[in-house]
C-alpha positions in Angstrom: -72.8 16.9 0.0 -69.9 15.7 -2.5 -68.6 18.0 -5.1 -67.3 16.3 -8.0 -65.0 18.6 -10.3 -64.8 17.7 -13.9 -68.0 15.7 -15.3 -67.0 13.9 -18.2 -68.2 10.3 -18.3 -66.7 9.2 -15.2 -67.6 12.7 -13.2 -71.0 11.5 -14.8 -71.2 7.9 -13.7 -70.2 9.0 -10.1 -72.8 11.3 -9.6 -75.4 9.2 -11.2 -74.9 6.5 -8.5 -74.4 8.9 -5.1 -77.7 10.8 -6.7 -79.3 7.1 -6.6 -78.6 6.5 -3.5 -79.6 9.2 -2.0 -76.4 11.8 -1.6 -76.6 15.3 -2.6 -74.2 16.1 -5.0 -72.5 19.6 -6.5 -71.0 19.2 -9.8 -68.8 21.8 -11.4 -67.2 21.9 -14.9 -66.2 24.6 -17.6 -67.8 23.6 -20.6 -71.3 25.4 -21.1 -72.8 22.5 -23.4 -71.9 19.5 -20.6 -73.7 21.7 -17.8 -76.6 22.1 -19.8 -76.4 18.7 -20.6 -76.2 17.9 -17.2 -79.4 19.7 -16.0 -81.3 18.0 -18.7 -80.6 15.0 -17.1 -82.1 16.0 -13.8 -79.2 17.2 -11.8 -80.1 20.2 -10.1 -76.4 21.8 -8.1 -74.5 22.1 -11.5 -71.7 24.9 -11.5 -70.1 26.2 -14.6 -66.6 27.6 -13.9 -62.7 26.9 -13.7 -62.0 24.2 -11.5 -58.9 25.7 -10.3 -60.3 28.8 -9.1 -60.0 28.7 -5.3 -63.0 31.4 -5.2 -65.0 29.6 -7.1 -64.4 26.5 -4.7 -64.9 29.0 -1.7 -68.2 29.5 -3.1 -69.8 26.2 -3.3 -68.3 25.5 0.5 -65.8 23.0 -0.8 -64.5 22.5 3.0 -67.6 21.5 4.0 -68.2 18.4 1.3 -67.7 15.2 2.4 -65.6 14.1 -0.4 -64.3 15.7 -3.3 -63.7 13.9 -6.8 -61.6 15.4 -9.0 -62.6 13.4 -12.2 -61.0 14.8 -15.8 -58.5 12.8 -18.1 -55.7 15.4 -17.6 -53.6 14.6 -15.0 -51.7 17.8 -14.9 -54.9 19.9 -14.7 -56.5 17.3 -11.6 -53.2 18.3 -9.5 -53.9 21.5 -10.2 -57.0 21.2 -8.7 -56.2 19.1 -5.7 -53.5 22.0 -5.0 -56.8 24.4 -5.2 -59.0 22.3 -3.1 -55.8 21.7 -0.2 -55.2 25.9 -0.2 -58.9 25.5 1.4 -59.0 22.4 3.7 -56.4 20.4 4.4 -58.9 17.8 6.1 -61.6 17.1 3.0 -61.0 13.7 1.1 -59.9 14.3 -1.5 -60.1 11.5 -4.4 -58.0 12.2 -7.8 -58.1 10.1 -11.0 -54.8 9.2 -12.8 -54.4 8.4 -16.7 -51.6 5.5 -15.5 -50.0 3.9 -12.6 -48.0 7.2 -12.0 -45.5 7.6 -9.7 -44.3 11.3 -9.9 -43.0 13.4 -7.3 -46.3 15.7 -8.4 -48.5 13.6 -6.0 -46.5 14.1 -3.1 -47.6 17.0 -0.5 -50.9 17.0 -1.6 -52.8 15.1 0.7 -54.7 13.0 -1.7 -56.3 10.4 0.2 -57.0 7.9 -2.9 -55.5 7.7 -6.9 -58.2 5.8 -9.3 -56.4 4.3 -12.0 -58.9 3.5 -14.6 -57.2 0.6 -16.1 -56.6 -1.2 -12.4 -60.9 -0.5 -12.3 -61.2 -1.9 -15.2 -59.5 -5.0 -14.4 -61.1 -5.6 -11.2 -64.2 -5.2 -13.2 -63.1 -7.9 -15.2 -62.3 -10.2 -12.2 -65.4 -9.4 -10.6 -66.9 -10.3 -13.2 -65.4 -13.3 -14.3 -66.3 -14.5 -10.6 -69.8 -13.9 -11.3 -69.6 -16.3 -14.3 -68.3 -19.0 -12.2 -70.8 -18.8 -9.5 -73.5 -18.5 -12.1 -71.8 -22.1 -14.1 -71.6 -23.3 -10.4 -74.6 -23.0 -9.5 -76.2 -24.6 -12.6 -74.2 -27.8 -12.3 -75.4 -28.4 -8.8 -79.2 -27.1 -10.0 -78.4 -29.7 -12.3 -77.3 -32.6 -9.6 -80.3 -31.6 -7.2 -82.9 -32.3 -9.4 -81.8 -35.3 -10.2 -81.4 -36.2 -6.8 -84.9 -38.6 -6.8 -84.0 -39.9 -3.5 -83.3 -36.9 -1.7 -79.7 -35.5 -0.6 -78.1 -36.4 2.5 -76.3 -33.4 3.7 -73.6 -34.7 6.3 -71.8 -31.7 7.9 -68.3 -31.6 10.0 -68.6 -33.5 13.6 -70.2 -31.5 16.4 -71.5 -29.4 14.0 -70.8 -25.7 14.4 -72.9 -23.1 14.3 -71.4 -21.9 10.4 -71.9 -25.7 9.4 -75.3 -25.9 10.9 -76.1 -22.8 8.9 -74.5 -24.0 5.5 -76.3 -27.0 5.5 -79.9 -25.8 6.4 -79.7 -23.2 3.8 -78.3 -26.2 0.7 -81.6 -28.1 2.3 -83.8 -24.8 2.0 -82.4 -25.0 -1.5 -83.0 -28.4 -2.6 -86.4 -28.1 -1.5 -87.3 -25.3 -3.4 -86.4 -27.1 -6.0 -88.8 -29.9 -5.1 -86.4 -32.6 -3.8 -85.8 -33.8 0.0 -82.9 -33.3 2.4 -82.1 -34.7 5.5 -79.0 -32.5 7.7 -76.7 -35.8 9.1 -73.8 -35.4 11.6 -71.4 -37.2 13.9 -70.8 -36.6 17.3 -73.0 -34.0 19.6 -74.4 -30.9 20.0 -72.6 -30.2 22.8 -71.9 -26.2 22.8 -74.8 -24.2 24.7 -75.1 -21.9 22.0 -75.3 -24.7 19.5 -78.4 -26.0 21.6 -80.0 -22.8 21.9 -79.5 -22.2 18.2 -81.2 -25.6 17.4 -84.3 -25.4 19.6 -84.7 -21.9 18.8 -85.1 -22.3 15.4 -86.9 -25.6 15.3 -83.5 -27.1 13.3 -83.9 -31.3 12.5 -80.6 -32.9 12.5 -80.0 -36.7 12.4 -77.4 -38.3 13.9 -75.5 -40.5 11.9 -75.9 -43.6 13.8 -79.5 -43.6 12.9 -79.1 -44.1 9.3 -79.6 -47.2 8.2 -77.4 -46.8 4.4 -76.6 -43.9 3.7 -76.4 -45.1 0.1 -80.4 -45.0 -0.1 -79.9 -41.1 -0.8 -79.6 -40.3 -4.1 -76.8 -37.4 -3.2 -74.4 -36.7 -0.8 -73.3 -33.5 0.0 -70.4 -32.5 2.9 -70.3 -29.7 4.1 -67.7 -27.7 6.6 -65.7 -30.6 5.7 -63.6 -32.1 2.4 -63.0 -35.7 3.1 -65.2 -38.4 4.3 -64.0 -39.4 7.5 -61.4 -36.6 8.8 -63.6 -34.9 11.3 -66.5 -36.4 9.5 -68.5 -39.3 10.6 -69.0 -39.7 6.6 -67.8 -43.8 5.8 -64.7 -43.5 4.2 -65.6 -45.4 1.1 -68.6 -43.2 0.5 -67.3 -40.7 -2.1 -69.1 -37.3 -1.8 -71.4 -36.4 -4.9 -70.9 -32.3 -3.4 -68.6 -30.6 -1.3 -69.1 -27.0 -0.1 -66.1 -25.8 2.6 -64.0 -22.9 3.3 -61.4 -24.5 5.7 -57.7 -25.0 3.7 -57.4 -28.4 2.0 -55.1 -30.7 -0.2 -56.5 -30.9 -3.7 -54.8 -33.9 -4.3 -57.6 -35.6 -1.7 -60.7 -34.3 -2.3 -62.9 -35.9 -4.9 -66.4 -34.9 -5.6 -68.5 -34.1 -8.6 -69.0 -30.8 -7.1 -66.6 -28.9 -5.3 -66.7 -25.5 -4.1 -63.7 -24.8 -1.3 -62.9 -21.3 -0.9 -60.2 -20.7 2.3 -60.0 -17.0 1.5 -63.8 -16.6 3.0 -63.9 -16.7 6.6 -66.9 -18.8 6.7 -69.1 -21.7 4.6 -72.4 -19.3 5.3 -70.7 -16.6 3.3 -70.6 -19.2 -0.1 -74.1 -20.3 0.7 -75.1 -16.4 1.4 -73.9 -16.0 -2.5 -75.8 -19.1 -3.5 -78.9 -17.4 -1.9 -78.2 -13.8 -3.8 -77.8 -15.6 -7.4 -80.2 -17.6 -7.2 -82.6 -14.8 -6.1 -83.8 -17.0 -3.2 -86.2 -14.8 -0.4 -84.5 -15.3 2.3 -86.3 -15.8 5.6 -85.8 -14.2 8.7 -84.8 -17.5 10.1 -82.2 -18.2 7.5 -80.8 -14.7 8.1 -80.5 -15.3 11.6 -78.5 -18.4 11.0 -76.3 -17.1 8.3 -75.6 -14.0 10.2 -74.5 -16.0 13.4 -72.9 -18.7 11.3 -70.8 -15.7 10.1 -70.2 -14.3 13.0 -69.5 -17.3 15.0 -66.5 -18.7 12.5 -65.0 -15.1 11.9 -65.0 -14.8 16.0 -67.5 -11.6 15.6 -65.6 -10.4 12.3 -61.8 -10.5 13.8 -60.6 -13.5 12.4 -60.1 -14.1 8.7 -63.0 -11.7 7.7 -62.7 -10.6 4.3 -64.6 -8.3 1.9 -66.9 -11.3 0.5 -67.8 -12.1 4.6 -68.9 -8.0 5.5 -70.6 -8.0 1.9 -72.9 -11.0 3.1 -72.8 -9.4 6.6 -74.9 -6.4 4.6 -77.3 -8.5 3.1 -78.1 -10.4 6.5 -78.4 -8.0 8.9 -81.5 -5.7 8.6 -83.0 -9.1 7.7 -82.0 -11.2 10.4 -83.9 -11.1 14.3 -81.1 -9.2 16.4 -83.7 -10.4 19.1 -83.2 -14.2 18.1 -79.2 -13.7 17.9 -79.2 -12.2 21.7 -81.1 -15.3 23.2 -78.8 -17.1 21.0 -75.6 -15.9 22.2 -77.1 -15.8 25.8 -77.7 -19.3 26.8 -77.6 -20.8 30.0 -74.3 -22.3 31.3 -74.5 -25.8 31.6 -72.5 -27.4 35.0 -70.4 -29.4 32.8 -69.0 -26.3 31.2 -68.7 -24.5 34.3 -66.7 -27.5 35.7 -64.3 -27.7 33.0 -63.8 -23.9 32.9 -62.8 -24.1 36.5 -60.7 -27.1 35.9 -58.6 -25.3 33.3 -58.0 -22.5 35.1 -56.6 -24.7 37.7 -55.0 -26.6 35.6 -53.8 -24.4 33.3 -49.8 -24.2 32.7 -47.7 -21.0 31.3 -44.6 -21.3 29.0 -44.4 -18.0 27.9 -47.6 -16.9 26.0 -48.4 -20.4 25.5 -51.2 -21.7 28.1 -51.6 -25.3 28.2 -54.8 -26.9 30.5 -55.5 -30.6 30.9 -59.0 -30.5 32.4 -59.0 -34.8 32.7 -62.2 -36.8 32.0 -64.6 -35.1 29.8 -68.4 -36.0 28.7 -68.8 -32.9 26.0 -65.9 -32.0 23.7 -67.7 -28.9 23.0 -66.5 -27.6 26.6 -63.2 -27.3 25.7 -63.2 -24.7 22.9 -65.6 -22.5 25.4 -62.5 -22.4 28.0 -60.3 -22.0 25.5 -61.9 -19.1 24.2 -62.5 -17.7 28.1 -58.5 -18.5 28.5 -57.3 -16.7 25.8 -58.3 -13.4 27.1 -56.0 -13.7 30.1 -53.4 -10.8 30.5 -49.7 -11.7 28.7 -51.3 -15.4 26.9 -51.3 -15.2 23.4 -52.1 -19.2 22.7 -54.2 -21.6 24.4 -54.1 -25.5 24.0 -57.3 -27.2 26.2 -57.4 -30.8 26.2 -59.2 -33.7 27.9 -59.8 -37.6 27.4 -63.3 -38.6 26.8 -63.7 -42.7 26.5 -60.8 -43.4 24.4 -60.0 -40.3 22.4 -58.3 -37.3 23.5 -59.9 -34.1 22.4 -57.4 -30.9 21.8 -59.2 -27.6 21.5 -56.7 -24.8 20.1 -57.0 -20.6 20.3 -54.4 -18.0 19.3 -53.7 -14.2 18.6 -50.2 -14.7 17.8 -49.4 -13.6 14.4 -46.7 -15.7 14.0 -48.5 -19.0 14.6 -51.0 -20.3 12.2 -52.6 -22.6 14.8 -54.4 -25.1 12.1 -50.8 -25.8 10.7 -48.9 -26.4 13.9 -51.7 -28.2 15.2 -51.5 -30.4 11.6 -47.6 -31.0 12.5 -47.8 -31.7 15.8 -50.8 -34.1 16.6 -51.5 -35.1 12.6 -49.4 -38.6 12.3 -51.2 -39.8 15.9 -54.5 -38.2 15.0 -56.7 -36.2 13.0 -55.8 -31.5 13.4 -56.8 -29.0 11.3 -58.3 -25.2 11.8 -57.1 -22.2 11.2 -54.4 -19.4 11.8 -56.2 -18.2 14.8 -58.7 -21.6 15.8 -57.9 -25.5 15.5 -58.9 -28.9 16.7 -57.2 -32.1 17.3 -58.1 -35.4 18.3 -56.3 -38.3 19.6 -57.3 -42.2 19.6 -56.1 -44.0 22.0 -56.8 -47.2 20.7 -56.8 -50.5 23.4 -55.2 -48.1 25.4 -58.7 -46.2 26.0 -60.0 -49.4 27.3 -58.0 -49.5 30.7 -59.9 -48.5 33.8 -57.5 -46.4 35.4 -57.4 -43.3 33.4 -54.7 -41.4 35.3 -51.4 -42.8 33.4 -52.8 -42.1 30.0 -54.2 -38.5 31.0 -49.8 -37.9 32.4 -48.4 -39.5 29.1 -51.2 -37.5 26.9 -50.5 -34.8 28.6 -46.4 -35.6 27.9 -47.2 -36.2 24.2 -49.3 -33.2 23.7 -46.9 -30.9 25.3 -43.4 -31.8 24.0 -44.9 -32.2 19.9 -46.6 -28.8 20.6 -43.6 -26.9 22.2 -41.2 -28.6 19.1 -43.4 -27.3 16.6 -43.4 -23.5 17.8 -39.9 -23.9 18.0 -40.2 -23.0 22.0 -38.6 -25.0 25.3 -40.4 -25.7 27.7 -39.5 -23.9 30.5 -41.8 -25.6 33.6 
């Protein structure tokens, strides 16, 4: 039960939407007209009475509500009755409304757990609102660019696709198709994480490599996606200038170009845009595309720790009682492959403590996509709050990043460190790097590149957290 004390318009609204979904609520007011008024309208608990009288409180069990509401424009008459409602219970929340940002001593000792001020509502209402708009204009442009897409969209996501860009892109290709046009989901470099495999045969997912493409100039669109720029961890052609671009990773305005852009680095995750494409465009979404949004989600917020926001848990709602909790556990269960097993026991070996930094240089590698797994396994070791895994497949060196330090954002120090010899980027918590060796990847004996790597990679790291290195 809640109890809402003063129903005026906003005593009203409030009950009106706990009634609808599904609370029982107590409403109590003095004015004989407004409970009658009240009744009419179907509410059936409706007390008439002073709100300040602690009997009266006693006698609709005011300790026992699960909220209280105090709700009337007067200010000095809501304290009043917050003082009534504490004399009972200390412990009930307790919700007051304030005419203005007020600061008074009045407010302190009561134990109010929240102040609504109506003109901050108001103004989120208005930003919510204006957000609305935008998707809404958003999503008619690129309506717009998909039908006239006559020869179908090519839909290139980041390399070794992840499973948040694997979901993004099969959901804009779900799209596109219910709009009557073709897509085909392109990528560079492998599927090389066992979840990512599991996730693809599971669901029956077509991706193309890259290399297969003939032109990709005989689509009549391109889209990017989990990516801004064609070629930085993109197998996209550089020249090839994006028609739509849908990412939530940070980026430099000044170097993305595309008819359609939609970057948003304050979401955790690119399946939380596409969720809200979904919801406004009042698409039925499938078990299957719940499943992959969900773990998408899941997968680039590092099961809702890193970088989740409001917007991420609101499309975490939508998803869940939709998606197949059975699918996500044979999903997140795969088998270990040897390769993985190897370079998890390599790193550990390997592995090298400077304070909470751990560094591990697992050598030759055939899968890039084993080093973020024992990065991720590394990071949980007792008194290591940063983890740098790295290892030299053909003639690139692949850097795989993890962090809980606060004070590192790991996509930026990565960016400083390895971004004039390379290509780094991630985020605070979760970054990539990758270094080409050039003619240098060609000689035979791999040993004195892995040592001067390994040099390189340490001493730019260690300057750029502003740490020695201290063997």
């Amino acid at each position: 039960m809640y109890v809402i004390l003063g129903s005026g318009t906003a005593g009203y609204y409030a009950a009106s939407r706990l009634k609808d979904t599904g609370y029982q609520v107590t409403l109590v007011d003095s004015k004989p007209e407004r409970i009658e008024a009240l009744r009419e309208m179907g509410f059936d608990n409706v007390v008439e009475g002073d709100i300040t009288s602690v009997d009266l409180l006693r006698k609709i069990d005011v300790e026992k509500a699960k909220g209280v509401l105090i709700l009337t424009t007067d200010l000095d008459l809501n304290i009043e009755v917050a003082k009534a409602v504490r004399e009972i219970s200390t412990d009930v929340p307790l919700i007051l409304r304030a005419g203005k940002q007020d600061t008074s001593e009045s407010f302190k000792g009561l134990g109010i757990d929240e102040i609504i001020y109506p003109t901050t509502a108001v103004v989120e209402r208005a930003i919510k609102s204006l957000e609305e708009l935008e998707l809404k204009g958003n999503l008619k442009r690129l309506s717009a660019m998909i039908q006239e897409a006559a020869k179908g969209i090519a839909i290139v996501t980041q390399d070794n696709p992840d499973p948040d860009a694997i979901a993004s892109a099969v959901t804009l290709k779900r799209i596109t198709e219910k709009m009557g046009k073709g897509a085909d989901i392109i990528y560079g470099g492998e599927i090389g994480h066992e979840e990512n495999k599991a996730l693809i045969n599971l669901l029956g997912i077509e991706l193309i490599p890259i290399a297969k493409i003939k032109d990709i100039k005989d689509y009549s669109k391109v889209a990017l996606i989990e990516a801004s720029i064609p070629g930085k961890n993109n197998s996209l052609p550089k020249e090839i200038r994006p028609d739509i671009i849908i990412d939530h990773h940070p980026y430099d305005p000044a170097g993305v170009s595309a008819d359609y852009i939609d970057i948003r680095p304050e979401v955790g995750a690119t399946s939380t845009i596409l969720t809200e494409y979904l919801t406004e465009l009042d698409f039925e979404i499938s078990e299957e595309l719940a499943t992959l949004l969900l773990y998408g989600i899941k997968t680039d917020t590092a099961d809702f720790t890193r970088g989740t926001t409001p917007r991420d848990l609101q499309a975490v709602a939508l998803l869940y009682h939709k998606a197949s909790q059975d699918l996500l556990t044979k999903i997140e269960t795969p088998l270990m492959s040897s390769e993985t097993l190897d370079v998890l026991g390599e790193a550990i070996k390997k592995r090298r403590i400077i304070g909470s930094l751990l560094l591990a240089n697992v050598g030759l590698i055939r899968d890039r996509d084993t080093l973020p797994q024992a990065a991720d396994y590394l990071l949980r070791l007792e008194g290591v709050s940063t983890v740098l895994v790295y290892g030299l497949s053909e003639d690139v060196v692949h850097i795989s990043g993890r962090n809980k330090d606060t004070r590192i954002n790991l996509g930026e120090a990565m960016g400083q460190a390895f971004g004039e010899i390379g290509e780094a980027g991630g985020h605070a918590s979760a970054a990539a790097a990758k270094i080409n060796l050039g003619l240098f990847g060609s000689a035979k004996d791999k040993g004195p590149l892995l040592r001067l790597a390994e040099e390189a990679i340490t001493d730019r790291f260690l300057k750029v957290i502003g740490i020695g290195d201290k063997g």
